[in-house]
Structure formats: structure tokens, C-alpha cells
TIDRENNU-911125 format. One record per residue (C-alpha): x, y, z; residue number from 1. Coordinates in nm, 4 decimals. Example, Ala and Ser with C-alpha at 12.3 -4.5 7.8 and 13.67 -1.06 7.14 Angstrom:
<lumlums>
lumlum X->1.2300	Y->-0.4500	Z->0.7800	num->1
lumlum X->1.3670	Y->-0.1060	Z->0.7140	num->2
</lumlums>
This chain:
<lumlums>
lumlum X->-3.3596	Y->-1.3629	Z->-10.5831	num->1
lumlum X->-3.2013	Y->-1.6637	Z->-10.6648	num->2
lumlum X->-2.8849	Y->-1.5316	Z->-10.3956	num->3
lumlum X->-3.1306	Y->-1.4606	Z->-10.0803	num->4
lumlum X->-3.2759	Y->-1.7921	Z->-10.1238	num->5
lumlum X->-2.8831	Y->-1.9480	Z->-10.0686	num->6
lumlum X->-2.7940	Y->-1.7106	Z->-9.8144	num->7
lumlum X->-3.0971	Y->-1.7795	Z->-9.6174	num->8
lumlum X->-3.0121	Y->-2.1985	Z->-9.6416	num->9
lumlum X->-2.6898	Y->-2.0923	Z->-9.5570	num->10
lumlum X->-2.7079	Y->-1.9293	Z->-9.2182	num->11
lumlum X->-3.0075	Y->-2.1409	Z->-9.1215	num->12
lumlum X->-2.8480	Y->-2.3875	Z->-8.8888	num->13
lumlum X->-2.6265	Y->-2.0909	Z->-8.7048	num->14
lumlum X->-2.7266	Y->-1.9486	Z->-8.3618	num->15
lumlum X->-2.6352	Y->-1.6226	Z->-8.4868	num->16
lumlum X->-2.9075	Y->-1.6470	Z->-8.7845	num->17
lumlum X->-2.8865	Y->-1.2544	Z->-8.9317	num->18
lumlum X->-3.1822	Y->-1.3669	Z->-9.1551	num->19
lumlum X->-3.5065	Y->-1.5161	Z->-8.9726	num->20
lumlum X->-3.7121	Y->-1.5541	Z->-9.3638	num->21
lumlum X->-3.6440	Y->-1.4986	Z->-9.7228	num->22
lumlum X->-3.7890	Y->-1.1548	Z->-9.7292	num->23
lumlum X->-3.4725	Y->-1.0412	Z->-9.5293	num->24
lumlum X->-3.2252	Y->-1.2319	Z->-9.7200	num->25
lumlum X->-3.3396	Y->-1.0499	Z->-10.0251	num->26
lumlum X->-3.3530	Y->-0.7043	Z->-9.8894	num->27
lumlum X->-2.9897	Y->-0.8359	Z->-9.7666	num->28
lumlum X->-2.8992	Y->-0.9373	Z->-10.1373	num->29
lumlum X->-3.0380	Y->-0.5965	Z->-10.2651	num->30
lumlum X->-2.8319	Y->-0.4039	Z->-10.0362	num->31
lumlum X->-2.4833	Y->-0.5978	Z->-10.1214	num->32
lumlum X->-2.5286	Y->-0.5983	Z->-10.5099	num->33
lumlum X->-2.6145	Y->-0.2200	Z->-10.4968	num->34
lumlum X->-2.2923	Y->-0.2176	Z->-10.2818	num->35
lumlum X->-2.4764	Y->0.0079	Z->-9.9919	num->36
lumlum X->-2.4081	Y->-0.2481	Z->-9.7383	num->37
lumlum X->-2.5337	Y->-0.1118	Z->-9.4454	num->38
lumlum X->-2.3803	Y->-0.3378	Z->-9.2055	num->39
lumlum X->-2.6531	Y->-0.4099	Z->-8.9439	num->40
lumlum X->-2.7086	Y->-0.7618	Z->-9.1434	num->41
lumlum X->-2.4460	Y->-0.9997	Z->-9.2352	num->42
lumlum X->-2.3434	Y->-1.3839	Z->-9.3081	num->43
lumlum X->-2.1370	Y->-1.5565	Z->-9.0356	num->44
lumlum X->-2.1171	Y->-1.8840	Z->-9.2352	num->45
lumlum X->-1.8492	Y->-1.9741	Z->-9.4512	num->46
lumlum X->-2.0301	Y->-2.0822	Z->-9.7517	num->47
lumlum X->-2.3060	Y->-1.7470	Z->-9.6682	num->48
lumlum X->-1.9598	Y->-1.5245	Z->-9.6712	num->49
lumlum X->-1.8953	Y->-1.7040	Z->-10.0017	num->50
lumlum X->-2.2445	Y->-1.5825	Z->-10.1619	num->51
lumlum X->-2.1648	Y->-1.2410	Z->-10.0341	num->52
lumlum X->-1.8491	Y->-1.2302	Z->-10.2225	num->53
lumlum X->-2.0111	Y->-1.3282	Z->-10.5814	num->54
lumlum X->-2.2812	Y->-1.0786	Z->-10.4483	num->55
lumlum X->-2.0293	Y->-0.7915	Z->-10.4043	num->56
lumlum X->-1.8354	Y->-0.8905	Z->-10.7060	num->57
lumlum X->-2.1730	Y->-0.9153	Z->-10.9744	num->58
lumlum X->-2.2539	Y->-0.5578	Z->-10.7859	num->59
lumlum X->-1.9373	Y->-0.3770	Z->-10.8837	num->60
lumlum X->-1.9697	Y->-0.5469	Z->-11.2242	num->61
lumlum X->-2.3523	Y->-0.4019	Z->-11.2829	num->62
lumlum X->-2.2257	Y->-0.0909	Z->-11.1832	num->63
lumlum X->-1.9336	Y->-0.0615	Z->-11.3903	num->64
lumlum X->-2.0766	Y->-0.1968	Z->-11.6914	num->65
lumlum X->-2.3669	Y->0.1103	Z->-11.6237	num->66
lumlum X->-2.1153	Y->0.3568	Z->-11.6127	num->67
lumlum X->-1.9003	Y->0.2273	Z->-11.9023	num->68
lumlum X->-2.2400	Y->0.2127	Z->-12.1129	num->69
lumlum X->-2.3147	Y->0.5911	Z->-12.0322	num->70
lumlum X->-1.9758	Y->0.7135	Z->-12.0540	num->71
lumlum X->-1.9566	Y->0.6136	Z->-12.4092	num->72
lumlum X->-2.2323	Y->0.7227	Z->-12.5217	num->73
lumlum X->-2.1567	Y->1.0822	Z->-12.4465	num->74
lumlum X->-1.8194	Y->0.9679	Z->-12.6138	num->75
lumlum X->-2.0524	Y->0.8590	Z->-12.9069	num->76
lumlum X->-2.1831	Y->1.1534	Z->-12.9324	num->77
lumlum X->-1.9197	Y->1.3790	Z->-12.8794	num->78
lumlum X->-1.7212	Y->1.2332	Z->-13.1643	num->79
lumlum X->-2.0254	Y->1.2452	Z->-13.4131	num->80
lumlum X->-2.0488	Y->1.6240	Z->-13.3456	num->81
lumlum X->-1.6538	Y->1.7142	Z->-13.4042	num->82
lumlum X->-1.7346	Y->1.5096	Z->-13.7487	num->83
lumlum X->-2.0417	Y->1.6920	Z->-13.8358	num->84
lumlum X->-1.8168	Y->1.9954	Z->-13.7535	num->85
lumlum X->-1.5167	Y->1.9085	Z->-13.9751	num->86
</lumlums>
């Protein structure tokens, strides 16, 4: 929330503004950190392209700390039933 809020301030004094309130700098912010990005919205300032970067880069980290937390626990698991086995 804390993002939309920055990328709104951020691309508020452009004439291209992509985002006209907050609610559409969230939905923006959503969008990027899930790493959908559809495209149709998207910073033109420097310092908005910057927020979209940490955006991106928190996004892939969410998701790859998710996967990493699900792949091991079917490792977890895995390894507990060759030991009950042995």
C-alpha cells in the first residue's frame, strides 16, 4: 500500500499521469508485485520507474521464497518417509 501511495506522488506532476487516484496506483502495485504486469498502466517518471523496480524485485522475491517454502516441505517429507522405511 505503502508503494501505490509513492507511485501515485510520483507521476503526479507528469502530463502523461497513468494513475488519476490511489485506488489505481494500488491495483498498479498489485499487478507488478504479483509480476502479471499487464502493461496498459505504467510509470513514466524516473523516480516512479524506480518504485517499479523494488516492486518487481520484492515480487520475484515473494514468489520465490513461496516456492522454496513448498518445495521443501515435500522434500521434508519425502526424506522422513525413506527413514521410516529404512
Amino acid at each position: 500500500m505503502c508503494r501505490s501511495g509513492h507511485i501515485r506522488r510520483a507521476q503526479y506532476a507528469t502530463r502523461r499521469e497513468p494513475f488519476t487516484d490511489f485506488g489505481q496506483g494500488l491495483c498498479w502495485a498489485i499487478v507488478t508485485v504479483t509480476t502479471v504486469g499487464y502493461g496498459d498502466r505504467y510509470p513514466v517518471t524516473p523516480f516512479g520507474q524506480g518504485v517499479a523496480v523494488l516492486l518487481m524485485l520484492t515480487g520475484i522475491g515473494l514468489i520465490g521464497t513461496l516456492t522454496a517454502t513448498v518445495a521443501s516441505y515435500f522434500v521434508q517429507e519425502k526424506t522422513n518417509a525413506t527413514d521410516e522405511t529404512a
